[in-house]
ZAZA-641947 format. One record per residue: x, z negated, y negated of N, C-alpha, C in turn; residue in one letter. Coordinates in steps of 0.1 Angstrom, whole numbers, plus 5000, padded with zeros to 4 digits. Example, Ala and Ser with C-alpha at 12.3 -4.5 7.8 and 13.67 -1.06 7.14 Angstrom:
BEGIN
513249225057512349225045513249225033A 512849295022513749295011512949215000S 
% end
This chain:
BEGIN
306523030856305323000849304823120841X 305623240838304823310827305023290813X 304523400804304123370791302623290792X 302123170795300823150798301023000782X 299722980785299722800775297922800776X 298222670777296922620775296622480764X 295922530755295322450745294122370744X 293822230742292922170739293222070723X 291722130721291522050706290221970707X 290121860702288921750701289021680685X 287821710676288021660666286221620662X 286021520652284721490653283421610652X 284221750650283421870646283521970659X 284621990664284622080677285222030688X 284622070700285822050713286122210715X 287622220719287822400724288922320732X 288522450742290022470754289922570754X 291222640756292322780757292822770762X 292722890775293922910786294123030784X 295623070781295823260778297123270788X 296823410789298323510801298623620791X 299423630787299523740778300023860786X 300323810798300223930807299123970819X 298023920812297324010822296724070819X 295124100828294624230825293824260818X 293624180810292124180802290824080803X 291024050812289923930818289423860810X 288223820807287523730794286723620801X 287023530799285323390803285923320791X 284423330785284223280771282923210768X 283123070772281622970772282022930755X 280423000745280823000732279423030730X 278522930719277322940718276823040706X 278123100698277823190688278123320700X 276923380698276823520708277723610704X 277323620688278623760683279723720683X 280423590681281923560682282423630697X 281323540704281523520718282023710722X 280823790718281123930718282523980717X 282923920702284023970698285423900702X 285523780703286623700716286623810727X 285523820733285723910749286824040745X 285924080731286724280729288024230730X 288024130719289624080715290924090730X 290124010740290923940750291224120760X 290124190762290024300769290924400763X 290824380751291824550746293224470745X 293224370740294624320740295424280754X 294524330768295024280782295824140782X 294724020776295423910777294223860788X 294123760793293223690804293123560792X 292123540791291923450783290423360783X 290323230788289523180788289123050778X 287823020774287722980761286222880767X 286522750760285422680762285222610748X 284422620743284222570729282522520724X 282722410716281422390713281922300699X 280822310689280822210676279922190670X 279622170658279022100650277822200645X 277222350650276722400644275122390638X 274822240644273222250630274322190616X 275422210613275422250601275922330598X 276822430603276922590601277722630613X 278022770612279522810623280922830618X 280822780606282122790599283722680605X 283122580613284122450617284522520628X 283722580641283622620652284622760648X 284422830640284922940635286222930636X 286922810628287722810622288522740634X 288022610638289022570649289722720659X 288522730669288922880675289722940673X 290222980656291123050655292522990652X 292622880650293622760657293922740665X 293222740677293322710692293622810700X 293322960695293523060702295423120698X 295123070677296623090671297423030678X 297022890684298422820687298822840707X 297922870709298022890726298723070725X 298923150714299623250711301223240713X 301023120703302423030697303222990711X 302322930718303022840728303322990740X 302523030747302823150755303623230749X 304023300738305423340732306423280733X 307123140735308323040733308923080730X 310223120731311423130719311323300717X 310323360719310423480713311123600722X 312523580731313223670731312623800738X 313223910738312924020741311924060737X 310824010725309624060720309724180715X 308824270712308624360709308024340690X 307924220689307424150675306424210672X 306624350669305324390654304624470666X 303224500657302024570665301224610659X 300924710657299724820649299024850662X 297524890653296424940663295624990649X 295025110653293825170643292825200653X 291225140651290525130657289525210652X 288725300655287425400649286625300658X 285225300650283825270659282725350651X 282325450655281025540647281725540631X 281225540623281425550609282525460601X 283025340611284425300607285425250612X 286225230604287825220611288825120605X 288925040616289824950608291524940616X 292224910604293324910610294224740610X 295124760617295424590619297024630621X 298024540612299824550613299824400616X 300724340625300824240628302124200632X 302824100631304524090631304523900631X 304623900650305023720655306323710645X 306523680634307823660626307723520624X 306523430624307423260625306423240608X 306123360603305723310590304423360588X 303723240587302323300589301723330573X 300623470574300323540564298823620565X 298223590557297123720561296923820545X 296323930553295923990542294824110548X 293224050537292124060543291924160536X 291524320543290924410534288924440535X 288324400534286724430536286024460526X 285024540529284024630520282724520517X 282724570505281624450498279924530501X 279924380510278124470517277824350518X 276324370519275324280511275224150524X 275323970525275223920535274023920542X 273923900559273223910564272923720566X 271923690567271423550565271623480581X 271823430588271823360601273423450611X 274323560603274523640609276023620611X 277223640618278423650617278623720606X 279523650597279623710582281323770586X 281423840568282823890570283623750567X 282723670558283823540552283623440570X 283223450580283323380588284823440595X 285123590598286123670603287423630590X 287123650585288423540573289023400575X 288023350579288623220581288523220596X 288723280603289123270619290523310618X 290523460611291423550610292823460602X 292723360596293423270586293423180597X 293123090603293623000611294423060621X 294423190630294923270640296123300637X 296423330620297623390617298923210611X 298323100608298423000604299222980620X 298522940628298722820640299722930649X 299223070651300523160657301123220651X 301623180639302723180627302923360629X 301723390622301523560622301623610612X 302323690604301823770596300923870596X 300123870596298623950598297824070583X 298224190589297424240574296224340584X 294924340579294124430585293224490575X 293024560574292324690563291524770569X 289824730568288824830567288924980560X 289425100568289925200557288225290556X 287125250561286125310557285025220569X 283725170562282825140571281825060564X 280225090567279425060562278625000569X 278724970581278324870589278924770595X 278524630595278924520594279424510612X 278524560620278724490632279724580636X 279424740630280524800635282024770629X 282024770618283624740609284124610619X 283524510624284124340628284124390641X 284024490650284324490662285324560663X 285624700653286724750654287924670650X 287624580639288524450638288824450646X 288324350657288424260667289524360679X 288524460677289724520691291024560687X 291024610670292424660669293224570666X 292824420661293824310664294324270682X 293224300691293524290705294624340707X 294424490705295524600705296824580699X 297224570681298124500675299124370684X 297824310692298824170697299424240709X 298124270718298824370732300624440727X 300824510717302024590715302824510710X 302624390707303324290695304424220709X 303224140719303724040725304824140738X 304724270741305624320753306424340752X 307424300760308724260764309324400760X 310424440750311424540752312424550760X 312524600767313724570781315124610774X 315424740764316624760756317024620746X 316124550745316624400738317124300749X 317224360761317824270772318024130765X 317024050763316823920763316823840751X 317023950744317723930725316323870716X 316923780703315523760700315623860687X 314523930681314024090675314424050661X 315423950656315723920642316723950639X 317423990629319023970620318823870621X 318423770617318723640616319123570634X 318423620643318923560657317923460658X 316623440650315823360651314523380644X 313023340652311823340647311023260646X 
% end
C-alpha cells in the first residue's frame, strides 16, 4: 500500500477529501475555490514531492476562515495516517526559503506532540485577501491533526504574497526531509522513548 491515506471530512461548514503519497513526485490537483490557498496547497504539495489531491468546498459567503481551517485538519490528519507507526522516519525537517525580498524559515519534528509557533511581520491587512491570521489557523490545525510540532519564522519580508509563499514551500520542503525513510534506522522508530 505505501505511505498513502486518504481523508474525508463533512461538517455543516465544509466538505474536503485528501488523497496523499508521501512518496511521490510532487503532483497537485487541487479543486479549491480560494485561488491563493489553492496556489499555495499546489507549492506546498510540489516542493514537498508529495502527490496530493484535494477537493474542498464550504461555507464561504461567510468568510474563508472554516474552509481554512478544516483543510488544515484534513491535510494534518491524512499526514498522520500516511506516517503509521513512524518507523525508520527521518522525523525532523528544516527548509529556509528566500522569495525576492523574503525569507522564511520552517523546523518541523512528526514527534506525536503537536505545537506551533508563528513568527510574522506586522503589515497592514489586505481586505478580501488571504490574510497572515488565515495562514495561522491552517498552520494550527496542520500541526494539531498531524501531531506536529511546527515553528516557522519570517526572518525578513515585506510583502505579504511573497513572505506566505515562501512559507508554504519551506514547510513543503521541512515535511519532504521530515517524512524520508533513514535506511541506518533499519526500521527503528527515531525516539529514546521507542515511541511517537
Amino acid at each position: 500500500m505505501g505511505r498513502k491515506a486518504k481523508v474525508y471530512r463533512k461538517t455543516r461548514e465544509t466538505e474536503i477529501e485528501v488523497t496523499l503519497d508521501l512518496d511521490g513526485t510532487g503532483k497537485a490537483a487541487v479543486e479549491l475555490e480560494l485561488g491563493f490557498l489553492k496556489h499555495m496547497i499546489t507549492a506546498f504539495a510540489q516542493h514537498g514531492l508529495l502527490d496530493l489531491s484535494v477537493r474542498a468546498s464550504g461555507d464561504l459567503e461567510v468568510d474563508e476562515h472554516h474552509l481554512t481551517e478544516d483543510l488544515g485538519l484534513v491535510i494534518g490528519e491524512a499526514l498522520n495516517q500516511a506516517l503509521g507507526d513512524k518507523k525508520g522516519l527521518r522525523r525532523f525537517g528544516f527548509a529556509s526559503v528566500p522569495m525576492d525580498e523574503s525569507l522564511v524559515e520552517t523546523s518541523l519534528d512528526f514527534s506525536g506532540r503537536p505545537f506551533l509557533a508563528l513568527e510574522l511581520p506586522k503589515l497592514p491587512r489586505r481586505k478580501g485577501y488571504f490574510e497572515f491570521a488565515d495562514a495561522r489557523e491552517f498552520l494550527r490545525a496542520l500541526a494539531q491533526a498531524g501531531r506536529i510540532t511546527l515553528h516557522v519564522e519570517c526572518r525578513r519580508g515585506d510583502n505579504q504574497h511573497h513572505i506566505l509563499e515562501a512559507l508554504f514551500k519551506s514547510l513543503g520542503r521541512a515535511v519532504r526531509q521530515a517524512v524520508e525513510l533513514e535506511p541506518r534506522l533499519k526500521g527503528r522508530i527515531p525516539s529514546t522513548k521507542g515511541t511517537l
